[in-house]
C-alpha positions in Angstrom: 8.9 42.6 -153.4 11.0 45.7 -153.4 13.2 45.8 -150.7 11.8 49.2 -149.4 9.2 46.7 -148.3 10.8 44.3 -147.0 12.2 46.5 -144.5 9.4 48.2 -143.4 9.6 48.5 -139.6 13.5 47.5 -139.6 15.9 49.7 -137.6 18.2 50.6 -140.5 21.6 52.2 -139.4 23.1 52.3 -142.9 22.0 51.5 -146.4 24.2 51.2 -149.4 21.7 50.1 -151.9 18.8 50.8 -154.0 15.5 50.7 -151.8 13.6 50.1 -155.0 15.2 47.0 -155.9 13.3 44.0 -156.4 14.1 41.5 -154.3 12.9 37.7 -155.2 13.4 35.5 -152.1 14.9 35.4 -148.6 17.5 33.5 -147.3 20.0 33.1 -143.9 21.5 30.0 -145.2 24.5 30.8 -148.0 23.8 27.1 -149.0 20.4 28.0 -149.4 20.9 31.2 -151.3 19.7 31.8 -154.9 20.1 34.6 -157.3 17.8 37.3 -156.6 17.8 37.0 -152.5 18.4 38.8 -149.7 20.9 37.6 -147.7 20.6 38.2 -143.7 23.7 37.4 -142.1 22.8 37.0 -138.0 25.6 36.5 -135.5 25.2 32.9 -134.3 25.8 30.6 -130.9 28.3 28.0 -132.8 28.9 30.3 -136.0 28.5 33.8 -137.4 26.5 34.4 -140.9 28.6 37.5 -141.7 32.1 34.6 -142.7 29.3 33.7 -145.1 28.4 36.6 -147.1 31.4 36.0 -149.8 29.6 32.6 -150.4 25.7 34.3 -150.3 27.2 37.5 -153.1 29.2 34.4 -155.2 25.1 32.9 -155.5 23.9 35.7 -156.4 22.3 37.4 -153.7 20.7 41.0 -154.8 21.7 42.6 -150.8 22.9 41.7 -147.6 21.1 42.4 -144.2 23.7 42.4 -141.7 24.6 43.9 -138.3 28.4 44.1 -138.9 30.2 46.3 -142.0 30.8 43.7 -144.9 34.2 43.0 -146.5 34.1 43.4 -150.2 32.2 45.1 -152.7 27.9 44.8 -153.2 24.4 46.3 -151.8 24.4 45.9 -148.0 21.8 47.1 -145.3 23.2 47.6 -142.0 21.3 47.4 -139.2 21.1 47.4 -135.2 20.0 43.8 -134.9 19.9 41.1 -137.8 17.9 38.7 -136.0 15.1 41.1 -135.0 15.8 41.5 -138.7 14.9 38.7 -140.3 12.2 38.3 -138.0 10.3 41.7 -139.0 11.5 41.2 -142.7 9.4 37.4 -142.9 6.5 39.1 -141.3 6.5 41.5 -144.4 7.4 39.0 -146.6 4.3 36.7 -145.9 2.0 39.4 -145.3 1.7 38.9 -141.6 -0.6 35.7 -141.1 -0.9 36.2 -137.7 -2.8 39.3 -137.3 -5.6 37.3 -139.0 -5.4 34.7 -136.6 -5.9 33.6 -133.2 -2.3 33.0 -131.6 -1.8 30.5 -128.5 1.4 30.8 -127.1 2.6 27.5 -124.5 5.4 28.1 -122.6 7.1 26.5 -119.5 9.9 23.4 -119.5 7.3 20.7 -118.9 3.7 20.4 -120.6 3.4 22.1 -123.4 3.2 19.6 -126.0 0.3 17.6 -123.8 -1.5 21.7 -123.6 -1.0 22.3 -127.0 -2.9 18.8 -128.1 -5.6 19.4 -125.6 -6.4 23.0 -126.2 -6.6 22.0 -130.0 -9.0 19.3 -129.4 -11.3 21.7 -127.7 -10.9 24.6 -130.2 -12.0 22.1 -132.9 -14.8 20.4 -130.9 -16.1 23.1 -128.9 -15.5 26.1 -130.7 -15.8 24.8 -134.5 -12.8 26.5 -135.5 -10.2 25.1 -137.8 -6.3 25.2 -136.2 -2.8 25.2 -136.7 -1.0 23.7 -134.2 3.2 23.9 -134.3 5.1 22.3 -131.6 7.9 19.3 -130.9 6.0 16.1 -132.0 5.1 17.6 -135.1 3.1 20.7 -137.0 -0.4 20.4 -138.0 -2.5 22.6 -140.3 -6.3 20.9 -139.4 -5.5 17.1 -139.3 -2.7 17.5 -141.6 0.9 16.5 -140.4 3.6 18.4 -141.3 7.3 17.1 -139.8 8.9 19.8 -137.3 12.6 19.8 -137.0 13.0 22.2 -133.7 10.1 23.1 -131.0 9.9 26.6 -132.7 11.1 27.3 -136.1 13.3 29.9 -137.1 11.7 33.3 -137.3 11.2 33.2 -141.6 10.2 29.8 -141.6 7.2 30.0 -138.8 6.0 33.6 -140.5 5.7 30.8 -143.9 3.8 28.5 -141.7 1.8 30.6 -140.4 0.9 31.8 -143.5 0.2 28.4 -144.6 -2.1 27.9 -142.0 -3.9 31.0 -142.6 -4.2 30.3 -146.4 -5.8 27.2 -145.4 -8.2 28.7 -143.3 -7.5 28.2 -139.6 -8.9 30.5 -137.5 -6.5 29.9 -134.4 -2.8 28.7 -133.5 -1.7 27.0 -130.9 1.8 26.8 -130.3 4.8 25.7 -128.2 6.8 29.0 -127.5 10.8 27.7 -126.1 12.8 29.9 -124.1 15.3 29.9 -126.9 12.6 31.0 -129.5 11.7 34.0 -126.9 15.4 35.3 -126.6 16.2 34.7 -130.2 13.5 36.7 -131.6 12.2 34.3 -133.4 8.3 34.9 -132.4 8.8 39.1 -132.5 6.0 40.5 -133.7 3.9 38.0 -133.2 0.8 39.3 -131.0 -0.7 36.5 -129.0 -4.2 36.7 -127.8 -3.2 34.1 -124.7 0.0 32.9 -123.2 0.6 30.1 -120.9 3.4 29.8 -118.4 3.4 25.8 -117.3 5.9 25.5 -114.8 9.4 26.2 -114.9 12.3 23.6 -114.2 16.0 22.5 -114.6 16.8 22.4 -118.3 18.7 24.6 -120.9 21.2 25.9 -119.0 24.1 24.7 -121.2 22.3 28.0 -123.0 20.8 30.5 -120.3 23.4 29.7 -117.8 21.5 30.7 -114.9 18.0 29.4 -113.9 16.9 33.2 -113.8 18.2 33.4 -117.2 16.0 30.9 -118.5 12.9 32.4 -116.4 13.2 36.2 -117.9 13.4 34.1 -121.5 10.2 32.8 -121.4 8.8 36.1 -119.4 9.1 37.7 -122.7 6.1 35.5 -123.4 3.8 37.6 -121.4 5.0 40.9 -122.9 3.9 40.1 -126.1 -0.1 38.6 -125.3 -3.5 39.8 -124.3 -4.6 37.5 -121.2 -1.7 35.6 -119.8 -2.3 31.7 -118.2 -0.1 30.7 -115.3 0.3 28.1 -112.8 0.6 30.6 -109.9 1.5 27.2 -107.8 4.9 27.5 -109.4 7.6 29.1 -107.1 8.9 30.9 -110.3 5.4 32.6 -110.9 6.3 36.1 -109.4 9.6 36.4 -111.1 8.0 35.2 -114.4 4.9 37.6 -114.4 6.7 40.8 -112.2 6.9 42.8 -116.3 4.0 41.2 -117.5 1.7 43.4 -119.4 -1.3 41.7 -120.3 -4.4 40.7 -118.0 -3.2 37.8 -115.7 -4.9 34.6 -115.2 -3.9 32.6 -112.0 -4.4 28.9 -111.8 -3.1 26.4 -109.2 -4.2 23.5 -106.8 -2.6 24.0 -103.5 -4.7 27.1 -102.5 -2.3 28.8 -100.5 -2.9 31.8 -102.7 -6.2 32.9 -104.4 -6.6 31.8 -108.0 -8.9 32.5 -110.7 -9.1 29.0 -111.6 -8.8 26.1 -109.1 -8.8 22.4 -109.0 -10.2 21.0 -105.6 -11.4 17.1 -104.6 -8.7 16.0 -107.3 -8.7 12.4 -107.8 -5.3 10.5 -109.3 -5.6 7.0 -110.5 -3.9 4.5 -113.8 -6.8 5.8 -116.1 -6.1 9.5 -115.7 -7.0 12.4 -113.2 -10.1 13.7 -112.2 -11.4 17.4 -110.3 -13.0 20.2 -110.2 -12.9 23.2 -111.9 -13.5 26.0 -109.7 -13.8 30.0 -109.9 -15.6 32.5 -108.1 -18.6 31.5 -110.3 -18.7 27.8 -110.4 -17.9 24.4 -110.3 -17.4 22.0 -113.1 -16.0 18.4 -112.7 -13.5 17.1 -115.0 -11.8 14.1 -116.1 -8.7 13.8 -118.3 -7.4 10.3 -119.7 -3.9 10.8 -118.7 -2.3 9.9 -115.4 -0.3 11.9 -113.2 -0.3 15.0 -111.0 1.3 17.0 -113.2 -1.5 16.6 -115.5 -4.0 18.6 -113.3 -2.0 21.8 -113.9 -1.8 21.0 -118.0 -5.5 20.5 -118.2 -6.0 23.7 -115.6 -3.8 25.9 -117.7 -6.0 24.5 -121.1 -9.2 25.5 -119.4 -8.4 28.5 -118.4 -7.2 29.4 -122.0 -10.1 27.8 -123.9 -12.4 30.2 -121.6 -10.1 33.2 -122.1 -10.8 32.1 -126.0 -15.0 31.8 -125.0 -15.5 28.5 -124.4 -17.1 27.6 -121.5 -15.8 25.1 -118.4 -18.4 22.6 -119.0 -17.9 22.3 -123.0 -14.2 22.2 -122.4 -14.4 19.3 -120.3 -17.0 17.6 -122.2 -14.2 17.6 -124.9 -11.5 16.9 -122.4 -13.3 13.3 -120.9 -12.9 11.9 -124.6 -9.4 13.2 -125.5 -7.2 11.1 -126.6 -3.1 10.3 -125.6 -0.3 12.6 -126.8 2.4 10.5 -128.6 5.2 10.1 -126.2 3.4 11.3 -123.2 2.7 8.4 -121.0 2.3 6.6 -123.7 1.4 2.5 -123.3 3.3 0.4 -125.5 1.4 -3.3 -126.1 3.5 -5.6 -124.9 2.5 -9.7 -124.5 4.0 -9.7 -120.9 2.2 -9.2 -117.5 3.9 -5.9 -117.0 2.8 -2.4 -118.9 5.7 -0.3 -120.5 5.3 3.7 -121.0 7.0 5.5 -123.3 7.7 10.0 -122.0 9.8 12.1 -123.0 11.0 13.1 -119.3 14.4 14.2 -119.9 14.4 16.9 -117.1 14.7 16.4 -113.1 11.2 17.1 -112.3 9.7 15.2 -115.9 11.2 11.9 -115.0 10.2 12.8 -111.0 6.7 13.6 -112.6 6.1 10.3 -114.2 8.1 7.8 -111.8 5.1 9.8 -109.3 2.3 9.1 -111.5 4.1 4.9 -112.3 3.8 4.8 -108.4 0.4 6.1 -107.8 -0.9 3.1 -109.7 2.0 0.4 -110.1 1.1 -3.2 -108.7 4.8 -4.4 -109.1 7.9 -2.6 -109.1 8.5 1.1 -111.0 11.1 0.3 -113.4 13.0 3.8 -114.8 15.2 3.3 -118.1 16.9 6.7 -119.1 20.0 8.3 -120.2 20.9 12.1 -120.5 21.6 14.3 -123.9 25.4 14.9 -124.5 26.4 18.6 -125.2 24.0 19.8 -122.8 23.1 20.7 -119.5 25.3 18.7 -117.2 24.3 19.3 -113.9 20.9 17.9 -114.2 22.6 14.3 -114.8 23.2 13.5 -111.4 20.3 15.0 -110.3 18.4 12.8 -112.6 20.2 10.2 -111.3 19.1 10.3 -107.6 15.8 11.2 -108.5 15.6 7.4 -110.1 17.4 5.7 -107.8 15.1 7.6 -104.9 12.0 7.1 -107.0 12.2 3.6 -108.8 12.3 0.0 -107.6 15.4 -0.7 -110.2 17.2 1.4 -112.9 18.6 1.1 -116.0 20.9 3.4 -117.2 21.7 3.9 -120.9 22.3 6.5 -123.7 19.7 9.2 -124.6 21.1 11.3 -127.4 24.7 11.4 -126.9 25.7 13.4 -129.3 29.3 14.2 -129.4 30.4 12.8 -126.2 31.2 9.3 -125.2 28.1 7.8 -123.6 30.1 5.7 -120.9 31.2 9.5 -119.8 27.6 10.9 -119.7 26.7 7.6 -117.9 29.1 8.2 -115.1 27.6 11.4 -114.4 24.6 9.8 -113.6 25.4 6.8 -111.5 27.1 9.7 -109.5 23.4 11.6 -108.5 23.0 7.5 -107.4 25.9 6.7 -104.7 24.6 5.5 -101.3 21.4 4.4 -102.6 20.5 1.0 -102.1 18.5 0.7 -105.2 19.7 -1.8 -107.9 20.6 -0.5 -110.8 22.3 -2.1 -114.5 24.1 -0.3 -116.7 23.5 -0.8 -120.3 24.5 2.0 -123.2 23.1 0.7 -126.0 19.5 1.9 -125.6 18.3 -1.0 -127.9 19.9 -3.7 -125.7 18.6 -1.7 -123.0 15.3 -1.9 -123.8 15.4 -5.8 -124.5 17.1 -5.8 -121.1 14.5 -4.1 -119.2 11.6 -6.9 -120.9 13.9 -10.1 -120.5 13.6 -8.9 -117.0 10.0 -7.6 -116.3 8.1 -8.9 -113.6 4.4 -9.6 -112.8 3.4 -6.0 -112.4 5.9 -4.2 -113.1 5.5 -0.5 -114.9 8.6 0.0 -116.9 9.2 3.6 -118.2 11.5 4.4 -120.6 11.8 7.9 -120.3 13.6 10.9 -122.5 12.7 9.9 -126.2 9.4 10.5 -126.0 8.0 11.1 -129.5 11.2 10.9 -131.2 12.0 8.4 -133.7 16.0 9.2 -133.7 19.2 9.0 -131.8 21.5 11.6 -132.2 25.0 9.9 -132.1 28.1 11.7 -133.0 26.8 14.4 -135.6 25.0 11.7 -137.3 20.7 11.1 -136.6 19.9 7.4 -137.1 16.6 6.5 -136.7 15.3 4.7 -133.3 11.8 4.5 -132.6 11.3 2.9 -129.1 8.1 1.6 -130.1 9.6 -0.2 -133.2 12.3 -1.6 -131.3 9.6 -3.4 -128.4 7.4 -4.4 -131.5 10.2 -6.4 -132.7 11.9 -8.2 -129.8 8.0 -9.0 -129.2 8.1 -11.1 -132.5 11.3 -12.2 -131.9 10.5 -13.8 -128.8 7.2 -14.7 -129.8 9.2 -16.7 -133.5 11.3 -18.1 -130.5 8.6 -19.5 -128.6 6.7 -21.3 -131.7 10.5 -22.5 -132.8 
């Protein structure tokens, strides 16, 4: 593709090469660099790509796309902003795959992975329509599984997926949109046809700083989409949708406000929550297999999105009573024990306040909560986290989430901090495995025991180094082990 192209749509400031050129791949990465590429150098949150354009030129890259003047001697294309850049150049470069799509955006801290699943199901079942789905468990094109790496890739790699999923056939795209993908351009110029605002909680503000920060992030969301989804329930919901430009769609339980999509005569038990679906023009009743309040505004937010998209109330829920569980979403994990364990990935104040909620609306023992918190990350939502179990749960066990680069026993202190002058017992344990054995060498009759911040993932992140750790595994095999005991 000729670079002329390529940067169609690009603010250029400067160029100092030929526009003609033909240019044979794209590339941010110096590693990744081959002969033939254009190089876009984007100034970074831990390093800047503009140290690496020595290494990119040495490779063989035919330009660079940068925002600062290069040292040394080669074509260069300066422009006002790299990573709005590379974002406009993979659109060209894959054709744009999602003008010939139907894009879903889902954004909010809590939920989106649960909405993303649902409104899938009832685009396939209801609508006949083939989708792409791209998200933190995983991306699917159909029923294929493709691994995901980060909640929403990088701005060239999602343009390629997307045009995977379009080559494939998919009709629609439903996708998890972070706050970090919204202020790092990696979803500009993407046109969405609906958005979704969840709710809107402590987390990321080792990297917004401020709580309004983080809401103006995913604000850009509804700049961006024809009919916007939000939970007007959410005390973030004017802030969020003051610049919004596309036609708002209100949703919410507590009907303090006017909605255009309501839940009333909501019912909350261990199999999952029921209600009804209420606008101006009727009533449908619902049932989703997933327990937990916080489910009622996920499964309003997918109705009002699937009928935004024209499917009915009625044929959504039809879809909805036979969904099945998200992976790492209230998940039950068999165990041989009178006792049920859950697997979530609540790693936020109000997740883990969420499910210990939902444990307690059906528990006929004791609420167990087993959780750690991420290292290099938002710190003041440790001790929070911390109260919030001790307040919520019968016991607690504290261990190690993803600790990253700092010293568990550190990140564990934090914690037990949020938990002084409670009076409920608690054991510290840091190695989540022996944690985990812990917690079922100590279950009683009835007890739900949640272990809470992994989630879906089958990793722990500890130093620089990912080792795999998949809670499910780990229960599987203390099972046998006990059970080899036993027979021995």
């Amino acid at each position: 593709m000729k670079l002329s192209q390529l940067l169609r749509g690009v603010s250029v400031r400067e160029c100092h090469a030929d526009m003609e050129m033909e240019i044979s791949g794209v590339s941010y990465d110096s590693r990744k660099t081959a002969a033939g590429d254009l190089f876009v150098a984007m100034t970074g949150y831990e390093t800047d790509g503009h140290k690496f354009i020595p290494m990119a030129r040495d490779k063989g890259a035919a330009c660079v796309l940068c925002q600062e003047r290069p040292q040394g001697e080669g074509p260069y294309v300066l422009v006002e902003d790299s990573r709005l850049a590379l974002a406009q150049v993979g659109r060209a470069w894959y054709g744009d795959p999602a003008a010939s799509m139907k894009m879903v955006g889902v954004t909010g801290t809590n939920g989106k992975t649960t909405t993303t699943y649902l409104l899938k199901d009832i685009l396939e079942q209801a609508a006949g329509a083939k989708v792409g789905l791209i998200g933190t468990n995983q991306n699917m094109i159909g029923s294929e599984v493709i691994p995901t790496e980060r909640t929403t890739p990088e701005s060239f790699e999602l343009q390629g997926l997307l045009r995977r999923m379009a080559d494939a056939g998919c009709t629609h795209v439903v996708m998890e949109v972070s706050s970090h993908a919204l202020y790092l351009k990696r979803v500009e110029g993407i046109r969405f046809a609906v958005g979704i605002f969840t709710n809107l909680t402590q987390d990321h503000l080792d990297f917004h700083k401020t709580m309004e920060n983080y809401c103006d992030a995913k604000a850009l969301l509804f700049t961006r989409c024809d009919v916007g989804v939000y939970n007007a329930d959410d005390p973030w919901a004017p802030r969020l949708m003051e610049e919004a430009t596309c036609r708002k769609v209100s949703v919410g339980e507590h009907g303090d406000v006017p909605v255009d999509l309501a839940a009333r005569n909501i019912v909350l038990t261990a199999e999952g929550v029921s209600f009804d679906a209420v606008t101006a023009e009727e009533s449908v009743p619902v049932h989703v297999g997933i327990p937990g309040g916080f489910m009622v505004y996920n499964t309003l937010g997918v109705l009002a999105a699937a009928r935004a998209l024209g499917v009915s109330l009625e044929d959504s829920a039809g879809v909805l009573r036979h969904s099945a569980h998200v992976k790492g979403r209230v998940e039950v994990v068999p165990t041989p024990g009178d006792y049920t364990m859950l697997i979530d990935y609540a790693h936020t104040p109000d997740a883990l306040e969420n499910v210990l909620s939902a444990a307690r609306g059906f528990a006929k023992g004791r609420v167990v909560a087993l959780f750690g918190c991420g290292g290099d990350r938002d710190r003041t939502k440790r001790p929070k986290m911390g109260r919030i179990a001790a307040d919520m749960a019968d016991f607690v066990i504290v261990t190690s989430d993803n600790p990253r680069t700092e010293e568990p026993e550190a990140i564990i202190r934090e914690i037990l901090a949020g938990m002084e002058g409670t009076a409920t017992p608690y054991a510290v344990v840091p190695n989540r495995i022996e944690a985990i054995r812990y917690a079922m060498d100590h279950a009683q009759p009835g007890d739900v025991i949640i272990l809470a911040g992994k989630g879906h993932e089958t990793y722990q992140i500890i130093g620089h180094e990912k080792r795999h750790l998949d809670e499910r595994e780990v229960v599987a095999d203390y099972v046998r082990e006990l059970q080899q005991k036993e027979r021995t």
